[in-house]
N, C-alpha and C positions, 0 to 999 in steps of 0.2 A: 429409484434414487430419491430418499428424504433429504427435500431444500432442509437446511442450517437454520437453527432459532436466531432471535436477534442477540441474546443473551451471549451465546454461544461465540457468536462475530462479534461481535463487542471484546470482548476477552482478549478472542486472537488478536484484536486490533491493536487492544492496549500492551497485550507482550510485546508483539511485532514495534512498536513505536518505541519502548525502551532499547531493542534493541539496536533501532533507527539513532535514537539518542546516543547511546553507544559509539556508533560508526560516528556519525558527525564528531563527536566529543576528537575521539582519536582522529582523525582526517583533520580536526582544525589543531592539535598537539603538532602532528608533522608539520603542517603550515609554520605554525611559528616557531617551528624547531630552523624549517630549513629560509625561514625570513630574518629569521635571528630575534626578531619582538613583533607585536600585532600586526596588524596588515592596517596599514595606513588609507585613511577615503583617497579614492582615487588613483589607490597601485595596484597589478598584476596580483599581485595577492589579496587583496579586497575583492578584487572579482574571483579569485580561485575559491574567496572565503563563499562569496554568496553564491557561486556555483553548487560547493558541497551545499550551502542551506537549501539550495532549491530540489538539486537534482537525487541527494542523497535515496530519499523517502521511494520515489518512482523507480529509479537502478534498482533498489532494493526488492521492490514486488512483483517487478516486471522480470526479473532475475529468477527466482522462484516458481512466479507464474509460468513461466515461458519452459522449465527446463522440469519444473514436478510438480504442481498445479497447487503446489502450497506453500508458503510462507513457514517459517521459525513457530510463530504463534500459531498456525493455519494445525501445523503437523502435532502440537498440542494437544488442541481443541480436537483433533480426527475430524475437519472438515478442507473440502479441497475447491479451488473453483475449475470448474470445465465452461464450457460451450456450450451454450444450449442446442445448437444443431449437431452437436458431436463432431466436429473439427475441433484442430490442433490451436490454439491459442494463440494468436501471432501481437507482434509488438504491435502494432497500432491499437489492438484491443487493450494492453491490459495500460499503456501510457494514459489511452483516452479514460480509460475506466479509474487510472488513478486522478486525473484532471475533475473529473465527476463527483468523485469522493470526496476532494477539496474544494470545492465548492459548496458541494452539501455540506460538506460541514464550518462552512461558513456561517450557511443561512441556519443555521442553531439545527445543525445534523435532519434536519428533515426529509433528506435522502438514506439516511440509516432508518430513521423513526418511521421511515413509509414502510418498511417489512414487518412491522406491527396489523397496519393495514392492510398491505397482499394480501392474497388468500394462496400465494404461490410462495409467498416468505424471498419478494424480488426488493430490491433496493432500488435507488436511480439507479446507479451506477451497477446494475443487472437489467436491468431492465434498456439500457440507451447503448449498453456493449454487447447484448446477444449471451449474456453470460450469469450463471449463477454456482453460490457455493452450497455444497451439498456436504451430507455427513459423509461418513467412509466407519468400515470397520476395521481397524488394524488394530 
């Protein structure tokens, strides 16, 4: 199994985030559909608002990861993530693995840009969850 270029994860990432954009877009439509106007600081819908901002992205990959080891972008690209010990993928891996990601990509992606450096093509956030994305022939 050849680990995924960084090139190649990059891509899927940026699909996957539009389509991230997408879901938030419509999830905050219903909000102020069923609020009648924006969610006001401080109301039940301001927190439902910045729920969807938070938790959107993570349901998203952890959904995917958990049920076919690839993302919308992942399935693309014909790259998938497993386990590096060849176990099933369980939620606390890929939530922490998405916490990791945003972080690194904080600090100006240097947890992405580390898979330039590997010699395994591991991220942080492969490298701190037991986990790596690999290609696939389909």
């Amino acid at each position: 199994m050849q680990a995924a270029g960084f090139l190649r994860r990059v891509l899927a990432l940026i699909y996957d985030s539009l389509v991230i954009v997408g879901i938030v877009l419509f999830l905050t439509l219903v909000l102020v559909f069923f609020n009648g106007s924006y969610a006001e600081s401080g109301s039940f819908a301001s927190f439902l608002q910045f729920f969807i901002l938070i938790f959107s992205g993570p349901i998203f990959y952890s959904y995917f990861w958990l049920n076919k080891g690839q993302t919308i972008g992942m399935q693309a690209w014909k790259i998938r993530l497993i386990s590096i010990n060849e176990t099933k993928l369980n939620a606390k891996q890929t939530f922490i693995r998405c916490l990791i990601s945003v972080i690194s990509f904080l600090f100006f992606g240097i947890g992405y840009f580390w898979i330039l450096y590997d010699k395994n093509n591991l991220s942080w956030s492969d490298i701190l969850t037991k986990t790596k994305i690999i290609k696939i022939d389909e």
